[in-house]
C-alpha positions as CSV (number, residue, x, y, z in Angstrom):
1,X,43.0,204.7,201.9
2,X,41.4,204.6,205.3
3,X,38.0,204.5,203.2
4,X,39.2,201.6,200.9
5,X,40.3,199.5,203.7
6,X,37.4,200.2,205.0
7,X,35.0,199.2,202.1
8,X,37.4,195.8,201.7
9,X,36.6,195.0,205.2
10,X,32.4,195.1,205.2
11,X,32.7,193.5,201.9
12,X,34.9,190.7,203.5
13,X,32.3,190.4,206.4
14,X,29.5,190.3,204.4
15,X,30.8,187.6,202.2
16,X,31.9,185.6,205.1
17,X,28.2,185.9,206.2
18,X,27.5,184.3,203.6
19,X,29.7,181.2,203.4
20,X,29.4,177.7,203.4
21,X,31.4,175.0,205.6
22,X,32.5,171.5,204.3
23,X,33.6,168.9,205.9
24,X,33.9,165.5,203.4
25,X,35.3,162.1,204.4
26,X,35.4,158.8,202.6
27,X,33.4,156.0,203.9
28,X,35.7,154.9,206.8
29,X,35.6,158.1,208.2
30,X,39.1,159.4,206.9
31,X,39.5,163.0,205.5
32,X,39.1,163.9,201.3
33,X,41.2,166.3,200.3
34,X,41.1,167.5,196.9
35,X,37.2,167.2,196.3
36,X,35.6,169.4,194.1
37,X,33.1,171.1,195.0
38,X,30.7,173.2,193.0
39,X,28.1,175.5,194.5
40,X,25.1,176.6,192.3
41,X,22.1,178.8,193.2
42,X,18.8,176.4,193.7
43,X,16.9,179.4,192.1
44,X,19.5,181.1,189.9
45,X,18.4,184.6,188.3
46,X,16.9,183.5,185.1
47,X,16.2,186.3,182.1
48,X,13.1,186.3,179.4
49,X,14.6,184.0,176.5
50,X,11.5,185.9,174.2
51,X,14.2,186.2,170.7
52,X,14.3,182.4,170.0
53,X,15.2,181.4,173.1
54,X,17.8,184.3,174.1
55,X,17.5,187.2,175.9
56,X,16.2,190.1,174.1
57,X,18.5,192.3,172.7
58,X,19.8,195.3,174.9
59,X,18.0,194.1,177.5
60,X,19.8,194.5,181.3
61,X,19.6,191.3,183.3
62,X,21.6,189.0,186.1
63,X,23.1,185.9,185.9
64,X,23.9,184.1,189.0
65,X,27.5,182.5,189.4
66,X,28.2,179.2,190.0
67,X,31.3,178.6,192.5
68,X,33.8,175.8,192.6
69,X,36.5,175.0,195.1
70,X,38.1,172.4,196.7
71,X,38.8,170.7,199.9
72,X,41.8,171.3,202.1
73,X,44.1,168.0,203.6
74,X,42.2,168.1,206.1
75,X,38.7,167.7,204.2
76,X,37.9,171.3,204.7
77,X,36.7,174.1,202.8
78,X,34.9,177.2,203.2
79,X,32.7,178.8,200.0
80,X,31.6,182.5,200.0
81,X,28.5,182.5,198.1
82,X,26.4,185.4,198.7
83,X,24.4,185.1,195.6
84,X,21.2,183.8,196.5
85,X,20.1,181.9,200.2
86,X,19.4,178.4,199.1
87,X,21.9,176.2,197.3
88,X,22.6,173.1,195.6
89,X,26.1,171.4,196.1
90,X,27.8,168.9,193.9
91,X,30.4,166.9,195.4
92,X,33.3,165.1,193.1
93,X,35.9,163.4,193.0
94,X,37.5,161.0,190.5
95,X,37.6,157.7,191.5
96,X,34.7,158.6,194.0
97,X,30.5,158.7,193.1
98,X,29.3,162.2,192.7
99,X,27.4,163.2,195.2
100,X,24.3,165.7,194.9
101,X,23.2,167.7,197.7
102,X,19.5,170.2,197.2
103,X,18.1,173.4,199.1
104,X,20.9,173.8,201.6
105,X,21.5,177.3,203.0
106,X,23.7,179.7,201.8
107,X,25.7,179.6,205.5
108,X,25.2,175.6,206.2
109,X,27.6,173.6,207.8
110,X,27.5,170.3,205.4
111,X,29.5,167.1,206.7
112,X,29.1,164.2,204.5
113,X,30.9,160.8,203.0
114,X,32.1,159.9,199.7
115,X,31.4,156.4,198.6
116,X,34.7,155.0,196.2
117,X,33.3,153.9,192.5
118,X,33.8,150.4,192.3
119,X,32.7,149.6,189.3
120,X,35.2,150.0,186.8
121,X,32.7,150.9,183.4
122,X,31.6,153.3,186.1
123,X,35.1,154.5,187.2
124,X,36.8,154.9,183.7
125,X,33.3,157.2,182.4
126,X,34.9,159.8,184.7
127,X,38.1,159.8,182.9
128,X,38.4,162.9,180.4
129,X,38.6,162.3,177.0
130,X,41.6,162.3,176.2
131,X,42.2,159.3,178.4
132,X,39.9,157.5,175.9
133,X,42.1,158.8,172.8
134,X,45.4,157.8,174.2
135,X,43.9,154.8,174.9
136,X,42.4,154.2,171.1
137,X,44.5,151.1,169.4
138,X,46.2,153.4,166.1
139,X,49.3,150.5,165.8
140,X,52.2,152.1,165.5
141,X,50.8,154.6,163.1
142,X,51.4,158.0,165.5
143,X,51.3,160.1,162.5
144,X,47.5,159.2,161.7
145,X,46.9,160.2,165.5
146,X,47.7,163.4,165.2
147,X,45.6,163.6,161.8
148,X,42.8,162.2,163.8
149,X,42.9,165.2,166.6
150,X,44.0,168.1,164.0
151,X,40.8,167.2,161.9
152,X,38.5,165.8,163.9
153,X,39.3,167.5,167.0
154,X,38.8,171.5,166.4
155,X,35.2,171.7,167.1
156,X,34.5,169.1,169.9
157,X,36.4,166.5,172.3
158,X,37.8,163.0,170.6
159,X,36.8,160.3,173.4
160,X,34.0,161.8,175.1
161,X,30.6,160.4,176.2
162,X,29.4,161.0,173.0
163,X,32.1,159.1,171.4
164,X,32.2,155.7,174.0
165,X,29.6,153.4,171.9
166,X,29.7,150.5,169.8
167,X,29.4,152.3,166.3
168,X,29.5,150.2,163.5
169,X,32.2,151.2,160.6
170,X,29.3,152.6,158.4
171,X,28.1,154.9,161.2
172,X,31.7,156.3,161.5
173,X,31.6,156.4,157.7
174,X,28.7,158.9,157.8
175,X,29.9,160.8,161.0
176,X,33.1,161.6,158.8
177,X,31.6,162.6,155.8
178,X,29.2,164.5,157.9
179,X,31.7,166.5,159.9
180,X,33.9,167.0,156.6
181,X,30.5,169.3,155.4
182,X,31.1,171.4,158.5
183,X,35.1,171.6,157.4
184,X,37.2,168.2,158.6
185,X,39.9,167.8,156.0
186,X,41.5,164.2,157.0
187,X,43.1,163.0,153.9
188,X,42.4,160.4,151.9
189,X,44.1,157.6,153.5
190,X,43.3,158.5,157.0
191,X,39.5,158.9,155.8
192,X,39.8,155.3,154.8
193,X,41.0,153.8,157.7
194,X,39.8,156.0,160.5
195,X,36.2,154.3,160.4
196,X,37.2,150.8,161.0
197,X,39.8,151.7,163.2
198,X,37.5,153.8,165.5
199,X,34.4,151.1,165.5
200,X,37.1,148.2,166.5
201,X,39.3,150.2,168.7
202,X,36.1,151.7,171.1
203,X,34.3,147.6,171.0
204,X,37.7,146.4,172.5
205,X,37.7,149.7,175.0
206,X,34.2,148.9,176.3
207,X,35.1,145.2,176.8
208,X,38.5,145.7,178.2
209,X,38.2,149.3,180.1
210,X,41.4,148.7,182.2
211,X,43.4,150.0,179.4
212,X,41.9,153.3,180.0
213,X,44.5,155.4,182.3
214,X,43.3,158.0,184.3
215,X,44.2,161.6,183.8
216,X,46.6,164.0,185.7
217,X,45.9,163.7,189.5
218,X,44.6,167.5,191.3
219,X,47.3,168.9,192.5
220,X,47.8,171.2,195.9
221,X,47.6,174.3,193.8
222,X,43.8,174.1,194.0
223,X,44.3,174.8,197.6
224,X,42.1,178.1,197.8
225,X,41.9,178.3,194.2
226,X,38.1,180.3,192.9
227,X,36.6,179.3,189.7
228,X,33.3,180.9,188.9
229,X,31.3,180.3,186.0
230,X,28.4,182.4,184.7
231,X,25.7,180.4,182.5
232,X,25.5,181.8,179.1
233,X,23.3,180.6,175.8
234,X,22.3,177.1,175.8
235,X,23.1,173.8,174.0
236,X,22.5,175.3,170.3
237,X,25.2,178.0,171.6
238,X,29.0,178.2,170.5
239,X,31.0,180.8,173.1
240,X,34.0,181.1,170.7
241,X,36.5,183.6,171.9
242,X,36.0,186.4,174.6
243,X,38.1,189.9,175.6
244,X,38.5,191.2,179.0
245,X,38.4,194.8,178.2
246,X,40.8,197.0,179.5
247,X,39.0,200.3,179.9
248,X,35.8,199.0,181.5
249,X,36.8,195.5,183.1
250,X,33.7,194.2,181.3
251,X,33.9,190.6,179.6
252,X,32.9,190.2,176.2
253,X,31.8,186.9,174.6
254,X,30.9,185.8,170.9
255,X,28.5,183.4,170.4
256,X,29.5,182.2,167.1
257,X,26.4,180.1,165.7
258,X,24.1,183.0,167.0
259,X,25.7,185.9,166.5
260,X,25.1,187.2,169.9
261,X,27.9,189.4,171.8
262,X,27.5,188.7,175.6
263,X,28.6,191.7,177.4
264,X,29.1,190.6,181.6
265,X,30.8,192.8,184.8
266,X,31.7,190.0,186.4
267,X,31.9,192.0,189.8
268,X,28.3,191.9,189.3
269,X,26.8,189.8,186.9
270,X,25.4,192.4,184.7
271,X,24.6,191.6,181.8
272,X,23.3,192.5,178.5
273,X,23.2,190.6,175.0
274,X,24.0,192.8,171.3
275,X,22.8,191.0,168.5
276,X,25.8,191.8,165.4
277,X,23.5,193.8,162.8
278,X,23.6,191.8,159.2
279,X,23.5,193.8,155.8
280,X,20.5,193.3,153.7
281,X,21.7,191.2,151.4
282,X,23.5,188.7,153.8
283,X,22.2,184.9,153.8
284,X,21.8,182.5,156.7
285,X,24.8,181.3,157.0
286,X,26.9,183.7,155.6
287,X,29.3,183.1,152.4
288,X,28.9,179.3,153.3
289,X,25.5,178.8,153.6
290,X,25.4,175.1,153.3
291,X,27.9,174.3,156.2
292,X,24.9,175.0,158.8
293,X,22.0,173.5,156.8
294,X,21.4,170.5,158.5
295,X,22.4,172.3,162.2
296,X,19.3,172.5,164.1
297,X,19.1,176.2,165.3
298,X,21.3,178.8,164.1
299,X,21.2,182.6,163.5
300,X,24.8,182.9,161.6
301,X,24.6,185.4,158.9
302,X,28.1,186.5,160.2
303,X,29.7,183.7,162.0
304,X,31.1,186.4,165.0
305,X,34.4,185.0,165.8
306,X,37.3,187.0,167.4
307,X,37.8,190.1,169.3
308,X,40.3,192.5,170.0
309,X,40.3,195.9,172.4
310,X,42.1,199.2,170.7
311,X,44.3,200.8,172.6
312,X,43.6,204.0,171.8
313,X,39.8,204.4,172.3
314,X,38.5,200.9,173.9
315,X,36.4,200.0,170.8
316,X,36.0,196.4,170.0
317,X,36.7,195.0,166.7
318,X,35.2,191.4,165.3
319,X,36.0,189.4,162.7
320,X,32.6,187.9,161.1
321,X,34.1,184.7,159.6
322,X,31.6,184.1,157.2
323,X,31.6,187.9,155.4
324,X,33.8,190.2,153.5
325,X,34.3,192.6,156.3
326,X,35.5,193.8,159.9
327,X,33.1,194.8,162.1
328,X,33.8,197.6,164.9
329,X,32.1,197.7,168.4
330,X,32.2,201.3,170.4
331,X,31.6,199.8,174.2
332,X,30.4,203.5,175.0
333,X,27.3,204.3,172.5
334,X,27.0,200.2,172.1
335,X,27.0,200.9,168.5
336,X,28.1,199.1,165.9
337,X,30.0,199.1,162.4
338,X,30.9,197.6,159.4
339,X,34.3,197.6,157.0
340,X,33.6,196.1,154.2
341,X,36.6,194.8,152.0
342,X,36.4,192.8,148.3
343,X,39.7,190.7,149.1
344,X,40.3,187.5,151.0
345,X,38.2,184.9,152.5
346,X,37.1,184.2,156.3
347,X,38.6,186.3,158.3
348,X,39.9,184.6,161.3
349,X,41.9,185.7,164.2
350,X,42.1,189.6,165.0
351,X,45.1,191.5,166.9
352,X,45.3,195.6,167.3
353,X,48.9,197.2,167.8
354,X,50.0,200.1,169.0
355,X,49.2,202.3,166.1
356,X,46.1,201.4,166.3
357,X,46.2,198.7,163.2
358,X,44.0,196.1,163.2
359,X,45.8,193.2,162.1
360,X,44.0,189.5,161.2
361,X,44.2,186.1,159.3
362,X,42.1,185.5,156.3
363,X,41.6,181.3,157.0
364,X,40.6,180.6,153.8
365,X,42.5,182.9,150.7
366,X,46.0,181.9,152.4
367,X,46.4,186.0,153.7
368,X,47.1,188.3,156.6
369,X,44.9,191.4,156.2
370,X,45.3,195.3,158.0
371,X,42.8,197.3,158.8
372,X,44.4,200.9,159.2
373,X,41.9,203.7,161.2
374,X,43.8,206.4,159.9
375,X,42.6,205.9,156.3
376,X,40.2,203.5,156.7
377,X,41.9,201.4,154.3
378,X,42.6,198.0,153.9
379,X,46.4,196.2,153.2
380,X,46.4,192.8,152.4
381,X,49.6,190.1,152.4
382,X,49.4,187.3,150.3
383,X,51.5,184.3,151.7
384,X,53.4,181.9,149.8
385,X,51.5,178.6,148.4
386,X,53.3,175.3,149.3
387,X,53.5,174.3,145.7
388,X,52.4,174.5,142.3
389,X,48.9,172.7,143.4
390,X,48.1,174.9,146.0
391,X,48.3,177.7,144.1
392,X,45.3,176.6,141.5
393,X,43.8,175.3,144.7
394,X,43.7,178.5,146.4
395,X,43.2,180.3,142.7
396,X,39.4,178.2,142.1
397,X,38.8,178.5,146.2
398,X,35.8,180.7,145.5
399,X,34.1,177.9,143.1
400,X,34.9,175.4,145.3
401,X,33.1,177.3,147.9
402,X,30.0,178.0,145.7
403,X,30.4,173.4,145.2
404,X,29.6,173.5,148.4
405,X,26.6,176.0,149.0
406,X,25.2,174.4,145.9
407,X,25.0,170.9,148.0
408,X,28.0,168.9,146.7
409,X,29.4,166.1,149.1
410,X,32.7,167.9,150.3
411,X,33.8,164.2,151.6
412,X,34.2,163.4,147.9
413,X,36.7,166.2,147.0
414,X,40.3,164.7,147.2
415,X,43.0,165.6,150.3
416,X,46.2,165.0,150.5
417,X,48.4,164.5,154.0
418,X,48.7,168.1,155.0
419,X,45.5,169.5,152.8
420,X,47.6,171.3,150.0
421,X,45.0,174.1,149.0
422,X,44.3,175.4,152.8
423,X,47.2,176.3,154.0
424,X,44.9,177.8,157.0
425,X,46.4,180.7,158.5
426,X,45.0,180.3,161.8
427,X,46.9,182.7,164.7
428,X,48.1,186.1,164.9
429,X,49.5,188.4,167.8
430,X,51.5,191.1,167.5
431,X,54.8,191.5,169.7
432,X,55.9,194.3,172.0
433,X,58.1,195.4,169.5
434,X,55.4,195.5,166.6
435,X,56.1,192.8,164.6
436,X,53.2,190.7,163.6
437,X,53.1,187.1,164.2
438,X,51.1,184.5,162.6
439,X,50.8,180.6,162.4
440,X,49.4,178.4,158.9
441,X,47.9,175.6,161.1
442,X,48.0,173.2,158.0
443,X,51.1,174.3,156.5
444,X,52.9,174.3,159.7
445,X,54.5,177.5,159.3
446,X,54.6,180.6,161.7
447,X,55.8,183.8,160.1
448,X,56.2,187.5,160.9
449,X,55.7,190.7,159.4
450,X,57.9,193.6,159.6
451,X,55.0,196.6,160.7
452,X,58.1,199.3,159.0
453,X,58.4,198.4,155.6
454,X,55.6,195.0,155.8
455,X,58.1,192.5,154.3
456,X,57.1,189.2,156.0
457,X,59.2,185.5,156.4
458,X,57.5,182.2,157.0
459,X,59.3,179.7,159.1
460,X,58.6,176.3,159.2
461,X,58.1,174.3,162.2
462,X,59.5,171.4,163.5
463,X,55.9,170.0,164.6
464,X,52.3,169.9,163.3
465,X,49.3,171.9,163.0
466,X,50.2,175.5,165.0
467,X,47.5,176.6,165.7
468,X,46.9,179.9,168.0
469,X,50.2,181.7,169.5
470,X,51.1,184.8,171.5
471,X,53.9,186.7,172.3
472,X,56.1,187.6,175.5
473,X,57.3,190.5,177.3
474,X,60.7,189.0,175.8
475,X,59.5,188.7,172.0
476,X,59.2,185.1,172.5
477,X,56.8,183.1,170.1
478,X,54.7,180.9,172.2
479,X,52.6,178.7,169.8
480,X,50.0,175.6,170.4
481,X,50.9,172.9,169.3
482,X,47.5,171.0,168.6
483,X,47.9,167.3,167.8
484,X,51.1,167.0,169.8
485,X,49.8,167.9,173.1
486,X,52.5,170.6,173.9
487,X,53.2,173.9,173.3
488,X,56.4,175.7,171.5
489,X,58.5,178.7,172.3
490,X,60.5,180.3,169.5
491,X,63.2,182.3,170.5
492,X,63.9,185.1,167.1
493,X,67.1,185.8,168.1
494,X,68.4,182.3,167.5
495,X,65.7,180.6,165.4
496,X,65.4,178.0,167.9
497,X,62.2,176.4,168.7
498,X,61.6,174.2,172.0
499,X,58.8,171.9,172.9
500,X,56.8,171.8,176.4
501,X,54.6,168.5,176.6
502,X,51.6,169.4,178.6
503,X,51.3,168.2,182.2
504,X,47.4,167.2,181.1
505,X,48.6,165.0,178.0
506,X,48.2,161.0,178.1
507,X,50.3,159.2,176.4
508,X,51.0,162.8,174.7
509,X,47.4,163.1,173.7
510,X,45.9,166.6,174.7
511,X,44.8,169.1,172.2
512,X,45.8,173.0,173.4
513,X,43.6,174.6,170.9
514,X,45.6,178.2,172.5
515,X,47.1,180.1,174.7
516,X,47.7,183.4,176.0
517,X,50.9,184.7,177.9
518,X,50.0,186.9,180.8
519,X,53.0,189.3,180.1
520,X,52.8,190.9,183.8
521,X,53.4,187.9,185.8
522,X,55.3,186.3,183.3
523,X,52.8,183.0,182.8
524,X,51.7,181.3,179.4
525,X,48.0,180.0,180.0
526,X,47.0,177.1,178.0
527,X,43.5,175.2,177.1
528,X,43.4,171.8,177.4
529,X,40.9,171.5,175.3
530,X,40.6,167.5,175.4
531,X,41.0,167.3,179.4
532,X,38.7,170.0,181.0
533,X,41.6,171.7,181.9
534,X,43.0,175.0,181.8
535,X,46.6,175.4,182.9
536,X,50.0,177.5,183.4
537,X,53.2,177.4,183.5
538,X,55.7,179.9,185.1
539,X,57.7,181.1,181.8
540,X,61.1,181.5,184.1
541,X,60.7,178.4,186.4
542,X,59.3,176.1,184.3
543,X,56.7,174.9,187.0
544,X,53.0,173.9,185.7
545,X,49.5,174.3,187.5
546,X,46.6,172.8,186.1
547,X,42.8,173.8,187.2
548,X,39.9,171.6,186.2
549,X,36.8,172.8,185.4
550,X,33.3,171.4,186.7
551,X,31.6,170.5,183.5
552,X,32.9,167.4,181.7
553,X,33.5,168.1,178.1
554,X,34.8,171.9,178.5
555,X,35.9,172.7,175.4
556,X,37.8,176.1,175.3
557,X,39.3,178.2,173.0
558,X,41.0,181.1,174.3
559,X,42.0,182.6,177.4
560,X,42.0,186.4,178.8
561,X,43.5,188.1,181.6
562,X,42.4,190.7,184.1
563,X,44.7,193.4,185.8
564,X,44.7,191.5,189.1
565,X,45.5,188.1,187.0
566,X,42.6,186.9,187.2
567,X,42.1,184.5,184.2
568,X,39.2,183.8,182.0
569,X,38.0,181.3,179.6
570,X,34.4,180.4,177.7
571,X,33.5,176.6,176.5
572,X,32.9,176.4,173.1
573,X,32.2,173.3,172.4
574,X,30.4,173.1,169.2
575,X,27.6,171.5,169.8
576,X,27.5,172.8,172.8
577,X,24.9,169.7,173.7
578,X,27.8,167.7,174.1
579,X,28.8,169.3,177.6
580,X,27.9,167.7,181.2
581,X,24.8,169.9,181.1
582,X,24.5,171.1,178.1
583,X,25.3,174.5,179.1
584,X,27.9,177.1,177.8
585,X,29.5,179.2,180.6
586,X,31.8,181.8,180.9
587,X,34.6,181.0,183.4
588,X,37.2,183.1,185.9
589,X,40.2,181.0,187.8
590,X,41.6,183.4,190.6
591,X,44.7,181.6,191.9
592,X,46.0,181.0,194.8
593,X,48.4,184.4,196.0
């Protein structure tokens, strides 16, 4: 003990060595609280990019954190940063002008004054996006909304930079049909009316920019809140899903239009890249080739997706969405492996239970799939089709897929309100008393499989498009409610579901794309996905904390946990050219005690 205390204390020293004072004001000389600020290294550890653009593969290297905190009441704030000795500082605050600050020492003292933004063009381009999509004239037609963010939302923010010009109809015209070839399915109405909608509601936005409201104020729980960030890829880059992993503490993240798993110790910042082998007869772009075609740089033969730790031996298994197989991951001989299966179609979402099962959603073929280690084999459960349509739709799914490698304009294929023919199922988890939980995102049905004898029930919802969900140490169902900016809690023992708006929504616009419940401490963490946010609420109090990130446009997608609570996060946004800087990073939010 006397050794640990010990260690602990000339680690505390040497970080304090190492730390940075700020003192930040506004122009008449009156104290800032709540300022962001976000410390980067002016010379941050940089690796060979020699395999098209990306560290080689295997290859040991550093990456240098970035650091973000924020200013006390009183203007103040100290920032360890023992990384490198010369630093750049950002300053910001909304409803202030960023302020950029170069080659300052890692132990300066920094006093400086924020200047308000008075210019309101200027002002409102610092609201997130979802400011700008609450603030999008629909009429009184809510329901076409939510279609809007469930199908044009899932891969980037609604109402960002990007999005804030004066396109003409015809250029939203294309844009739609354009995404709807990476996998938009707004139906038929809402694909006619969206493009005039959009090019008149974003004109009378950039003449009238008052109607934009700003987001939800910072809030006192930053108050010696950490959030480091670690670089990782680059603007052709998707960092879909990660897993803290138990048995080393390492962080693993899947970069899904490269097919690269990032493997980080976050104590250190060690880090190595594994590129996921591909089988010889696998095509760029996997069993969809023609969704990437006119992408500018891509390496997806598999499409790496989502991850899950076993429990009994720390391997990792994947889910390559775009092939007919699970791959495995041993963390110890950094070897991989493949299990191939004939059935079902994009496998999705992957959970392991107890007995070592590995349980996942097949997106496309309307199925939950097992994996079982014992036998190597794989089980497979068919959900029920919405109606009779579905059924033939789900039945010719694998020539409509070859229509669409073969080049034919998805946008012309017909969709109906809630896409009969994709049911989607999206989200799975599996409960601490085994039973398997899973959402149909267009459906909007969860359901639950009994691991004893696998009979399974679908339950409808009373909301739309549930996406990811999670369970509780209570076997609670907590599930993201997508284009309703809140999240749900079903309670099995009743059959009750309740609603939670998000403290992030405007004007019930946000877009929690998931969530993950930290079953130690009792907290459900959510992404807000259109805000920059990520946030969590107390499960017995009720109470909310919300923790913005430094980029603009953070787009993230699912959330992990470390022993001490720590919480992290990846920004997917996809492209990932549409963030601040054009750069994907891994992120950590260590709370306040």
């Amino acid at each position: 003990m006397k050794f640990k205390i010990l260690v602990f204390g000339l680690l505390f020293t040497y970080s304090s060595l190492f730390a940075i004072q700020l003192d930040i004001k506004d122009s008449d000389g009156k104290s800032l609280d709540l300022v962001m600020i976000t410390i980067k290294a002016e010379k941050p550890q940089v690796p060979p990019r020699d395999d098209h653009g990306y560290p080689p593969e295997r290859l040991e290297f550093m990456i240098t954190p970035e650091v973000t905190m924020f200013t006390n009441p009183n203007g103040k704030v100290n920032i360890s940063f023992p990384y490198a000795p010369k630093v750049n500082i950002r300053l910001r605050k909304i409803g202030y002008k960023d302020v950029n600050l170069r080659s300052y020492s890692n132990q300066s003292f920094v006093s400086f004054r924020m200047e308000k933004q008075t210019d309101l063009n200027l002002l409102v381009g610092q609201y997130p996006s979802n400011s700008w999509v609450a603030a999008l004239n629909f009429g009184e037609d809510k329901d076409l909304r939510k279609t809007y963010l469930e199908q044009c939302g899932f891969c980037h923010q609604q109402g960002s930079f990007f999005m804030r010009r004066a396109f003409s109809e015809g250029d939203w015209e294309d844009i739609i049909n354009r995404m709807m070839g990476y996998g938009a399915r707004p139906h038929g109405k809402a694909k006619k009316k969206l493009p005039s909608l959009l090019s008149n509601a974003y004109v009378e936005l950039l003449k009238h920019p008052e109607r934009v409201s700003p987001g939800r104020p910072w809030g006192k729980e930053l108050y010696g809140a950490v959030i480091r960030e670690w670089p990782m890829g680059d603007s052709f880059s998707q960092m879909h899903d990660l897993l803290y992993h138990k048995k080393t503490g390492l962080v693993y993240v899947g970069d899904n239009i490269q097919d690269r798993l990032w493997e980080i110790d976050p104590n250190t910042g060690k880090t190595v890249v594994y590129k996921v082998p591909k089988q010889p007869d696998d095509e760029l772009g996997g069993l969809l080739p023609g969704r990437l075609r006119s992408f500018q740089k891509h390496e997806t033969y598999v499409g790496l997706h989502s991850l899950a730790e076993s429990p009994v031996d720390g391997n990792i298994f994947i889910t390559p969405s775009l092939q007919k197989r699970i791959t495995e991951f041993d963390p110890k001989s950094k070897q991989f492996k493949d299990h191939m299966f004939q059935n079902g179609l994009y496998p999705h979402t992957i959970r392991i239970d107890d007995k070592d099962r590995v349980w996942f959603t097949l997106a496309l073929s309307n199925q939950v799939g097992m994996f079982d280690r014992k036998d190597l084999s794989f089980h497979y459960f068919d959900l029920p089709a919405r109606t009779k349509k579905e059924s033939f739709s789900l039945w010719i799914s694998g020539f409509i897929v070859k229509l669409m490698n073969w080049g034919f304009p998805m946008h012309l294929l017909p969709v109906d309100e809630r896409v009969s023919g994709m049911p989607l199922p999206y989200g799975i988890d599996v409960a601490p008393d085994g039973t398997v939980w899973f959402t149909r995102l267009h459906a909007d049905t969860i359901g639950k499989i009994n691991p004893k004898d696998f009979s399974f029930q679908v339950i409808e919802t009373p909301f739309q498009g549930p996406r990811r969900l999670r369970v509780d140490r209570d076997n609670h169902v907590w599930i993201s409610v997508f284009p309703e900016g809140s999240i749900a809690k079903y309670t099995p023992e009743d059959g009750k579901f309740k609603l939670y708006p998000l403290p992030t929504a405007v004007d019930g616009v946000e877009t929690p794309y998931s969530l993950n419940v930290d079953r130690k401490r009792n907290l459900v963490w959510v992404t807000g996905t259109s805000s920059d946010n990520l946030m969590v609420m107390d499960i017995k109090t009720e109470n909310w904390k919300v923790y913005p990130m430094s980029r603009k446009v953070t787009f993230t997608r699912d959330i992990e946990f470390s022993p001490e609570g720590k919480a992290y996060s990846s920004n997917g946004a996809f492209p990932s050219w549409q963030i601040e800087d054009g750069q994907p990073t891994l992120m950590e939010v260590t709370q306040t005690k």
